[in-house]
N, C-alpha and C positions, 0 to 999 in steps of 0.2 A: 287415439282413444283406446285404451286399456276395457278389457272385458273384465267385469266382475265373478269370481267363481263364489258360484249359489251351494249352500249345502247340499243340494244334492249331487252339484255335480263333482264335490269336494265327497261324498259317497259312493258316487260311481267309479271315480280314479282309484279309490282304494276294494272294491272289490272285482275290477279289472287287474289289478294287480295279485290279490287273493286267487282265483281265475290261473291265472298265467301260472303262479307258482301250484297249484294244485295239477295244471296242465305236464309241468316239470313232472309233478311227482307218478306220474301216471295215472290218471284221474279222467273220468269221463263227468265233462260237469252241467251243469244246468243254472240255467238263473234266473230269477222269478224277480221280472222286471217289475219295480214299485211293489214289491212285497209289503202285504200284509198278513201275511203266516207269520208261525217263528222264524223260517229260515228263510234266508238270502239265496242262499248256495246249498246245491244237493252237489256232492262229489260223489263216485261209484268209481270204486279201484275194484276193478273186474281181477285181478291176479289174487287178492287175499278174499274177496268178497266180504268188501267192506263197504257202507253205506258214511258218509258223515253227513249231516245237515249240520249249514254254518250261517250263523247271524252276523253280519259283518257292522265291524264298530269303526270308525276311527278316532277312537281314544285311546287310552294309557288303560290297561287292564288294571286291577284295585290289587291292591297290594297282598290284600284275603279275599284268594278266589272264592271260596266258601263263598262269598255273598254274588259269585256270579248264577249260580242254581236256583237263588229267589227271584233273581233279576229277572233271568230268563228260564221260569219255570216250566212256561209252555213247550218249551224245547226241551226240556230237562224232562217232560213228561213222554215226549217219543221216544227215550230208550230203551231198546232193547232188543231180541231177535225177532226176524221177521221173515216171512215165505213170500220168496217172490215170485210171480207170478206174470210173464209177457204175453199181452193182450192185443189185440188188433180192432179197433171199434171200427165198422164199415157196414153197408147196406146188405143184407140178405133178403131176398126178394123186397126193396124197396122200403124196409125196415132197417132201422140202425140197431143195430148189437154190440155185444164185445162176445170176440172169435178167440180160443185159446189158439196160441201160435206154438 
């Protein structure tokens, strides 16, 4: 008996594979399982300090990317520079905070 592959998990194969090659590339990545954000995948290339968020498709990209910016405008609308800032959220006298690290 043959298992049927569900879109998601016809979704999930390809952004394990997005994953791996971002991993190649020197990428520290993250994945925001069942995403409902714009992004799929946050990649952080600590060597150029570079950020990408990625919305993982697996289709054919449109021939006029042009219409990929309407598609995924919300995405479109986080760019830009940004200050980053590493934080520690933990108990301080039995209160949760975030702690500059």
């Amino acid at each position: 008996m043959s298992q049927k592959t569900t879109p998601y998990k016809k979704g999930y194969q390809v952004e394990h594979f997005c994953r791996e090659k971002l991993r190649e590339m020197g990428a520290l990545v993250i994945r925001s399982s069942r995403s409902l954000g714009p992004a799929d995948i946050i990649a952080i290339f600590p060597e150029n300090k570079e950020i990408w968020l990625i919305q993982v498709k697996q289709e054919d990209a449109p021939a006029d990317q042009s219409r990929l910016a309407e598609r995924f405008k919300d995405l479109k609308a986080l760019e830009g520079e940004y200050k980053v800032k590493p934080k520690a959220f933990m108990r301080v006298k039995g209160k949760y905070q975030f702690i500059d690290i």
